[in-house]
N, C-alpha and C positions, 0 to 999 in steps of 0.2 A: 504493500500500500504506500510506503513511503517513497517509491521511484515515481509512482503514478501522482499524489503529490505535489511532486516537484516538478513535474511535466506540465500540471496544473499552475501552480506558482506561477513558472514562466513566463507562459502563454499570457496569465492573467497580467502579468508584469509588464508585459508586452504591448498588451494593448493600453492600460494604463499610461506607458510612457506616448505611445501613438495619441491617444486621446488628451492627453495635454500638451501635445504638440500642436494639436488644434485646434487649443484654448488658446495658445498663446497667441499661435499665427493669427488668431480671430480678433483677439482682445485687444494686441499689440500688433496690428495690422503692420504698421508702417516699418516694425525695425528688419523682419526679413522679408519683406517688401523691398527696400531697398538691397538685399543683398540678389535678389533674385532679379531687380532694375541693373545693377552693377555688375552682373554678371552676363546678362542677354545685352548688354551697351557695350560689351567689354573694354570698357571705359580704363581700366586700369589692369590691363593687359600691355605685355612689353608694346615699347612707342615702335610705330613701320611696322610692326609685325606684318606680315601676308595673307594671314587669317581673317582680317576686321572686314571684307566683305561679307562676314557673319553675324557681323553684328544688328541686333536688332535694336532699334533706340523706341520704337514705338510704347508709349505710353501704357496702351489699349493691349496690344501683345503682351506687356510685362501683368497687368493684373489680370492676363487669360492664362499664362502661363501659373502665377502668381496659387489662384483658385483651382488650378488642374492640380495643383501640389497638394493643395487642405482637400480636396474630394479625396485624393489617393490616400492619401495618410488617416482619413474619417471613415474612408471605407475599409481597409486594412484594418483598425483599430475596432470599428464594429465585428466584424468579422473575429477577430479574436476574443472578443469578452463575450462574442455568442458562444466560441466554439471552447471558452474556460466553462459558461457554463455547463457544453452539453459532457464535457470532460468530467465535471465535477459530479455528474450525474450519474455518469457511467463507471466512477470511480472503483466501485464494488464487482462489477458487473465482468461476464467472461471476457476472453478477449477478442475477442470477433464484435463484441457489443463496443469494447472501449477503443480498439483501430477504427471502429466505425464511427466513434465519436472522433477521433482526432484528425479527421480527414478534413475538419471545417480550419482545426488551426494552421494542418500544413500548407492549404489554400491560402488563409490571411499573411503566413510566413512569409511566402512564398511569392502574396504580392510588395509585403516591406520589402523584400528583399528586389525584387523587380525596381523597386522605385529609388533604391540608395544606389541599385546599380544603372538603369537607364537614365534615369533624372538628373543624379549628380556627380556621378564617378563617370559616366559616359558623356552625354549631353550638353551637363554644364562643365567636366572637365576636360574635358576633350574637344568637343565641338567649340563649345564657345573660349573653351583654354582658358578655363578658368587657371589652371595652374600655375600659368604665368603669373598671378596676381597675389599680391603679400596681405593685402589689407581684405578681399573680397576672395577669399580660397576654401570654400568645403570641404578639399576633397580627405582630408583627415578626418572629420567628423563624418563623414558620409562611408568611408572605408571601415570607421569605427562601428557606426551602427550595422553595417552591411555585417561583417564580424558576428556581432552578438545575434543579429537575429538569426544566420547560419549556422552559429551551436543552437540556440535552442532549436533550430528545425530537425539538427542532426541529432540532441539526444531525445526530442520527440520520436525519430522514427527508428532509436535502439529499440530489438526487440524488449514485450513485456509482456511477461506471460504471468502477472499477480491478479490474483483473483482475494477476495478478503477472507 
């Protein structure tokens, strides 16, 4: 019982951190607002670079991109506190009942993890180079998260054959 648990914890943990990532973005619109304006401007990317024909300076772009971020992180985030609860649920339960509950977390994992790797380790560092930039750079904190949510997706899917 205590592996399954901690499989629970996680997940729920997980989305906890998801779901106040989209308090803040919400509440405190403007501060990674601007990092996601300074990054699609690539305003503070090496000077002459060859890349700046990527740059997007549009306003209207930066808060469609801006809002595509808080959907993806809201919905990733829902998705895991569904799927802590159906875990929790199933806690006790064979194992064919409780892999069948955890197929909703390795979905939500699976789309954080999608979104630290297209969004910001790809997209914003890559494409728009973000890496070039000292003061507007993710790609550490976007590498970090990517990280933690791929253990927990890897020890959600160690087998677990506990039954109570």
């Amino acid at each position: 019982m205590l592996t399954r648990l901690a499989k629970i914890s996680l997940v729920a943990s997980a989305a906890l951190f998801l779901l106040i990532v989209v308090f803040n973005n919400l509440t405190d619109y403007g501060s990674n607002f601007e990092f996601v304006r300074h990054v699609l401007s690539m305003d503070t990317t090496f000077p002459g670079n060859r890349g700046m024909w990527r740059a997007m300076t549009s306003p209207i772009i930066h808060h469609i991109f801006y809002a595509l971020i808080i959907v993806w992180e809201w919905v990733a985030g829902v998705m895991l506190a569904v799927a802590a609860g159906r875990m929790w649920n199933a806690r006790a339960q064979s194992t064919d009942a409780w892999r069948k509950a955890t197929s909703l977390a390795v979905a939500g994992l699976t789309v954080s993890l999608l979104q630290w790797l297209i969004a910001f380790i790809i997209v914003g560092g890559e494409w728009f180079l973000m890496w070039q930039s000292t003061t507007w750079n993710g790609q550490t904190a976007a590498a970090r998260m990517f990280v933690v949510f791929a253990l927990i997706l890897i020890f959600l899917n160690q087998r677990d054959d506990e039954v109570a």
